[in-house]
C-alpha positions in Angstrom: 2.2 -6.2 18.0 3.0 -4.9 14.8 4.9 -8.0 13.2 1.5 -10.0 13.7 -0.7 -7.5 11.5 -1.7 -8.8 8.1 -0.7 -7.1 5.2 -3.8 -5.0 4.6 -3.4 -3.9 7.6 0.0 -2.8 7.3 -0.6 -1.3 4.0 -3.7 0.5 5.7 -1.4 1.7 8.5 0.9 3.3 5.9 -1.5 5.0 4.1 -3.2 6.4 7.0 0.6 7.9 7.9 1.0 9.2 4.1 -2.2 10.3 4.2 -2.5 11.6 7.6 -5.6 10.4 7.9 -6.6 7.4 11.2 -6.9 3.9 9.9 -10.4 3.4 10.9 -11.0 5.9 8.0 -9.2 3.7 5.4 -11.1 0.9 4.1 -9.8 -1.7 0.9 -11.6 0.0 -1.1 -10.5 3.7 -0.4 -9.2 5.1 -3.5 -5.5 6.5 -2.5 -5.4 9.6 -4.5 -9.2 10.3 -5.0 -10.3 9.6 -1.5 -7.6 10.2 0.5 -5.7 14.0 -2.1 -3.0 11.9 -1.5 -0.6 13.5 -4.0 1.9 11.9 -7.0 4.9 13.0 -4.4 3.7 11.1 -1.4 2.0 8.4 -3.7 5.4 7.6 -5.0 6.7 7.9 -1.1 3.8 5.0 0.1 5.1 2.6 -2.7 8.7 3.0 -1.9 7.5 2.7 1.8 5.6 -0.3 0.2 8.5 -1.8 -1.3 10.9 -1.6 2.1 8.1 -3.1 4.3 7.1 -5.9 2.2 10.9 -6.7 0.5 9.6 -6.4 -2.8 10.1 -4.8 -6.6 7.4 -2.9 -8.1 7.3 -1.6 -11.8 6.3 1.5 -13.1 3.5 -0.6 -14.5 2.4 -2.1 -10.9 2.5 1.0 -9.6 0.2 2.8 -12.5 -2.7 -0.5 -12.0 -2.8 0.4 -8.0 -5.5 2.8 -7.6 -7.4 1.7 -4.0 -5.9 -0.2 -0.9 -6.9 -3.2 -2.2 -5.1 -2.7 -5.3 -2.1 -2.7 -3.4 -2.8 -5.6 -1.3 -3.1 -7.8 -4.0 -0.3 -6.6 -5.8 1.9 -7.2 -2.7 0.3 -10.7 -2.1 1.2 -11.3 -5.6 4.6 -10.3 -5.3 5.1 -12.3 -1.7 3.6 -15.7 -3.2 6.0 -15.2 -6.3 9.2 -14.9 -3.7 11.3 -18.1 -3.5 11.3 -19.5 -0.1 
């Protein structure tokens, strides 16, 4: 089910969609634009994808520090833990 995937995977799943690449090819450490010629057009698309999945703001300064998957786990993890509950 896709409700029980963690968050890296979910952000993995999305990349691999933007990308069009499969998830077992996407690791935390893939670097989004390097690694994957994922382009400033559908880098901008995965973090407003980002934003609607995970309910969250990002700034253009959050955005500029996320360079690999794991980048933009921890910056989503960040921005859950900071969420009142």
């Amino acid at each position: 089910k896709r409700n029980c995937m963690r968050p890296i995977d979910k952000i993995i799943h999305l990349v691999s969609w933007i990308a069009n690449v499969p998830d077992n090819q996407i690791l935390p450490s893939t670097h989004i634009k390097d690694d994957l010629n994922v382009d400033s057009i559908d880098f901008m698309l995965l973090i407003i994808q980002l934003e609607k999945l995970f309910n969250v703001s990002l700034t253009n300064e959050d955005v500029e520090n996320i360079e690999t998957v794991k980048d933009a786990n921890d910056l989503i993890m960040s921005r859950l833990i900071m969420l009142p509950s």
